[in-house]
N, C-alpha and C positions, 0 to 999 in steps of 0.2 A: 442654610446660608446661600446656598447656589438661584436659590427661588426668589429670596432678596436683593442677590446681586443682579438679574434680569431686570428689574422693577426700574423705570424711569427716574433716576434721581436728577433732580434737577438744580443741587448745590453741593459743597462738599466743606469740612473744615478738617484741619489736624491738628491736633494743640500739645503741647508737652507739660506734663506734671509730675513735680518729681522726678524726672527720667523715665515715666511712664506716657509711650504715644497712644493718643486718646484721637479717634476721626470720631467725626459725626455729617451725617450725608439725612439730607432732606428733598420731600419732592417742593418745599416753598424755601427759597432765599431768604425771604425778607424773615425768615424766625429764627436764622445762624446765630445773628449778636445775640438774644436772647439767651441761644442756649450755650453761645461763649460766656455768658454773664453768672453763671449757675455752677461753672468749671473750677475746682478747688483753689485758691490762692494761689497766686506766683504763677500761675497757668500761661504760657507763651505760645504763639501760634508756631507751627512748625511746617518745615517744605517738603515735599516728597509725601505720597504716596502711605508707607507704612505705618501701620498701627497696629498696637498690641491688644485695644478691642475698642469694636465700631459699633457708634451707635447709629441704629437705622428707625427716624420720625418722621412717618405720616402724618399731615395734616389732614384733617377732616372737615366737617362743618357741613353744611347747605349744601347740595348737589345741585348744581345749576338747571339740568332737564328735569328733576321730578322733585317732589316735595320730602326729599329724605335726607336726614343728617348721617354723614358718617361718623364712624369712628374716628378719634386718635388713636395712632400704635405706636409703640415703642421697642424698639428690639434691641436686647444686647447681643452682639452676632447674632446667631440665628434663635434665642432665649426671648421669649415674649416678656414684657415688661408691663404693660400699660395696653389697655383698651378703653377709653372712656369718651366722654364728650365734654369732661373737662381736663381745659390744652393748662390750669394751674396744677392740676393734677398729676400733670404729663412731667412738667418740667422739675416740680418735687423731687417728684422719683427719679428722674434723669439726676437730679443734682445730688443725690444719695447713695446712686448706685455707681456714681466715679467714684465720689469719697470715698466710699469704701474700696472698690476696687483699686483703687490708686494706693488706700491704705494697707492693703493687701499684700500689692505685688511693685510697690519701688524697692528699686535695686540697689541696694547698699545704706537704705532707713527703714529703722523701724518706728511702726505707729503704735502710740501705747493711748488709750481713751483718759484723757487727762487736760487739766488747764494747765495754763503755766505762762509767766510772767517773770522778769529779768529784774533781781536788784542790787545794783553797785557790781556790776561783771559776772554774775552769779544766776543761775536758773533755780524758781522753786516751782516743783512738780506737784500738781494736784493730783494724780489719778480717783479715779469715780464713774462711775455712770452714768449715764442721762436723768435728769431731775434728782440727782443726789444733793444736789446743792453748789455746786462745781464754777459754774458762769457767777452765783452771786458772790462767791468768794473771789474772784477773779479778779470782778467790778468792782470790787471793795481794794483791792491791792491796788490795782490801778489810779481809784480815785487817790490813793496812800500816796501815787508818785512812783509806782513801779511801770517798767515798759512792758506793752503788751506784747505777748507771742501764740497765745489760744485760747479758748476756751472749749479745744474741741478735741486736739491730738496733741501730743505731747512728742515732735519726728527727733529719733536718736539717730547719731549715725552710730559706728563702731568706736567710736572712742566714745562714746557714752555723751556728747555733747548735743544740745535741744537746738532744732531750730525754729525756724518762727511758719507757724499756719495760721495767718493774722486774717480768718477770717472772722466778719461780725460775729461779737458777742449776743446771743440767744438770750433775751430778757424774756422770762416769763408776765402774761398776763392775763385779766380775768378770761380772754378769750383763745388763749392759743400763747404766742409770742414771737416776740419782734423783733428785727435785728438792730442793734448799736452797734457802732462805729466806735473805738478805741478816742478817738477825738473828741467825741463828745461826750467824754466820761474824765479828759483833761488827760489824757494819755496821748501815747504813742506807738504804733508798730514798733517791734523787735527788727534786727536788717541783717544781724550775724550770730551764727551757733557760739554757743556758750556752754559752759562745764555747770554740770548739776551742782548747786550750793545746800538744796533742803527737798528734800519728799516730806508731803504732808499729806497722810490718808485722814481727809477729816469728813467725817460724815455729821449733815447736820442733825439735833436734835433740840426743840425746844425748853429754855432756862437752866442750860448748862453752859460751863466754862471750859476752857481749853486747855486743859491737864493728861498732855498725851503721853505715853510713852512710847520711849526709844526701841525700836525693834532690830535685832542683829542682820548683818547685812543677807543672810539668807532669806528670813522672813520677811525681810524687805524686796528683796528681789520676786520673793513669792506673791507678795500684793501687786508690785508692780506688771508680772506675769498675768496676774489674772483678768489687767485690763490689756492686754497685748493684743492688736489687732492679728499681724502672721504667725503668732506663737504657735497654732498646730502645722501648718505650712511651710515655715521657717525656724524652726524652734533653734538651730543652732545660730542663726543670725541674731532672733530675740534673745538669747540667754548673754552672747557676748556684748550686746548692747547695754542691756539692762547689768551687766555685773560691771561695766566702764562709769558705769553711771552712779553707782552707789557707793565706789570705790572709798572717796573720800567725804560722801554727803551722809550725813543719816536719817535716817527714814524714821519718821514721826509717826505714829496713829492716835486717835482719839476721838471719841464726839464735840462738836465747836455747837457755840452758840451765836451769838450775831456774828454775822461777817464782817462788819468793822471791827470790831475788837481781838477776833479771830486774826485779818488783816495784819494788826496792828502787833500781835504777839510775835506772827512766822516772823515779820521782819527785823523784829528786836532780837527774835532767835538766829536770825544769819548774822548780825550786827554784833554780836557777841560772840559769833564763832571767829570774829577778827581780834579781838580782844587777846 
């Protein structure tokens, strides 16, 4: 770290997420906004000096005396990240390794790997994995009329209440995938934490129906556990989280089949727990 801190920086930024201080120090300015843009949801600039981990981006490219490209680097403190000569490459991995560390270590949230959208006062929690099916069920709520809160992390505080990490929705497509905007799916960003109304661990499978069953609040706590980002880190923080949060919700499991109609069930299911 001390070998990086001699090195010529020649811009600096500090940003707060979560209540996690995030610097990033470059030797080129003009690539700051960029890597503000890459910085988790709700990301706010912040004053002073301190951060709880910096990131340190070399730019590279053409070497003006001789015919040689450098590298890009990327360092989390003194933790190599990134060597390449490609700067999309660079910024990926910058934008994946706050999320997570942000999902890691804020202080007084927990991050659980889940979607989740708000209906009529009420949070329903997807927990899943990546390419479980997770963002298309989401899309499908949303288009429903439900308001968006993620498709990515599910943030608990201690009373078990979700709040909104409204970044773009991840559409898969033939080549990769691409980000949507809650807006253009007829939705809306979430703006305030809300109390869990419905857990639904729905895994897709193709030409099935959505006939889940109810799991006791332990077993529920346990699926919800198994997507827990600090769960070995923090395991007393995640356990109180997650058990505020199932208190009065119950936790669904099942295989779903299209996500409209899937969609269409969760909300008939919290629309009947008023009843």
């Amino acid at each position: 770290m001390e070998k990086l801190d001699r090195l010529g920086w020649a811009a600096g930024l500090n940003l707060v997420a979560y209540g996690v201080r995030i610097g990033i120090r470059t030797n080129r300015p003009e690539i700051l906004e960029r890597a503000a843009s890459v910085m988790p949801p709700g990301c706010t600039r912040a004053a002073g000096r301190v951060a709880d981990r910096i990131l340190s981006l070399t730019v590279g490219g053409r070497d003006s005396n001789r015919n040689v490209r450098r590298f890009h680097l990327l360092y989390s403190d003194a933790l190599p990240l990134a060597r390449t000569h490609d700067l999309d490459e660079v910024f990926a991995l910058l934008e994946d390794h706050v999320k997570l560390y942000v999902a890691e270590t804020a202080p007084r949230l927990v991050f659980v790997h889940a979607g989740a959208v708000a209906w009529r006062g009420r949070a329903i929690v997807l927990p899943g994995l990546s390419y479980s099916g997770k963002s298309t069920l989401v899309a499908a709520l949303v288009k429903a009329g439900a308001t968006y809160y993620s498709d990515e992390y599910a943030v608990l505080d201690a009373r078990g209440r979700v709040h909104p990490f409204p970044c773009a929705l991840q559409e898969r497509t033939e080549t990769g995938t691409r980000a949507v905007p809650p807006t253009a799916l007829g939705g809306a960003p979430g703006a305030r934490p809300l109390p869990v109304g419905l857990v639904a661990v729905a895994a897709y499978a193709p030409h099935v129906s959505w006939r889940p069953r109810r799991l006791s609040p332990g077993r529920g706590i346990l699926e919800l556990l198994a997507h827990t980002v600090p769960a070995r880190v923090r395991p007393k923080d995640a356990l109180g989280a997650l058990r505020s949060a199932v208190f009065a919700a119950p936790v669904l499991k099942g295989q779903r089949g299209e996500a409209v109609e899937t969609a269409a069930a969760l909300l008939r299911t919290l629309d009947a727990m008023d009843d």
